[in-house]
C-alpha positions, 0 to 999 in steps of 0.5 A: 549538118544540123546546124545549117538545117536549124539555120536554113529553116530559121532563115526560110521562117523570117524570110516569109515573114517579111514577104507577107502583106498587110490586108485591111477590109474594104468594108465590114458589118454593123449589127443593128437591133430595132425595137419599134416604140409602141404607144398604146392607151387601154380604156375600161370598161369599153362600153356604155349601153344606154336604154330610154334616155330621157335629159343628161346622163353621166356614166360610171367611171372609166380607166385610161391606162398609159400602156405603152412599151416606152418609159417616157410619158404621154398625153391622153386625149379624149374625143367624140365622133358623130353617130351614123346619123346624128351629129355631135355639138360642141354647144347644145343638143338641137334636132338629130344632135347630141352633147358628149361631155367628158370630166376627170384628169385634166378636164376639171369640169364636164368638157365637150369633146366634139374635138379632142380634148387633153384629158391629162397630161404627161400620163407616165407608163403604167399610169392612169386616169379616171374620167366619166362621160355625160351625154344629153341626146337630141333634142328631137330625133327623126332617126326611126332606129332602135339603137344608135352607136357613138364612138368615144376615142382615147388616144396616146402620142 
């Protein structure tokens, strides 16, 4: 009698294994981790005050830093942009327009930059490059203001 149990439940056993059927997934998940790419530029110092200007003047040294997140490298542009109500010239300071000049890096010599200018490239991450900026103010002004704010932009891509 043990026997035939031993055999029926060896025979049950193989029998379900050959009735069961083979599934396969319709569809499955990918896991995907993004790291967004920053691309970022840091200047120091980030002011220049200037008091009773009279003819062109050139400013202390200042540091652009490469600080993005990526090791590739970059391209460091310099640029300008009007005050509230002078205007900049790429030529020579006139009646309410100034001169805004930048050296160093790439710009081997006092460049304008009323439009972007590559100050250095390919600036590694990490990496910097000193430059100073020269200034020439109006030629005459009828603005009737105590101070007047220039904007100078670095910019990384």
């Amino acid at each position: 009698m043990k026997k035939l149990i031993i055999a029926s439940a060896t025979l049950a056993l193989v029998a379900g294994v050959g009735l069961m059927k083979a599934e396969a997934a319709t569809s499955d998940v990918v896991t995907v981790t993004v790291t967004l790419a920053t691309v970022s530029v840091s200047v120091s110092p980030d002011a220049w005050a200037l008091t009773d200007v009279v003819g062109v003047v050139t400013s202390g040294t200042y540091t652009a830093t490469n600080d993005c997140i990526m090791t590739s490298s970059e391209t460091l542009t310099i640029q300008c942009g009007a005050g509230a109500t002078w205007t900049i010239s790429a030529t020579a300071a006139g009646a309410n327009e100034f001169v805004m000049k930048a050296q160093g890096g790439d710009l081997t010599e006092a460049t304008e930059i009323a439009t972007a200018q590559i100050l250095e490239t390919p600036v590694a991450q990490g990496e910097f490059v000193n430059f100073t900026l020269e200034f020439t103010p109006p030629a005459s002004s009828t603005v009737a203001s105590d101070s007047m704010d220039v904007t100078v932009t670095a910019t990384a891509a």
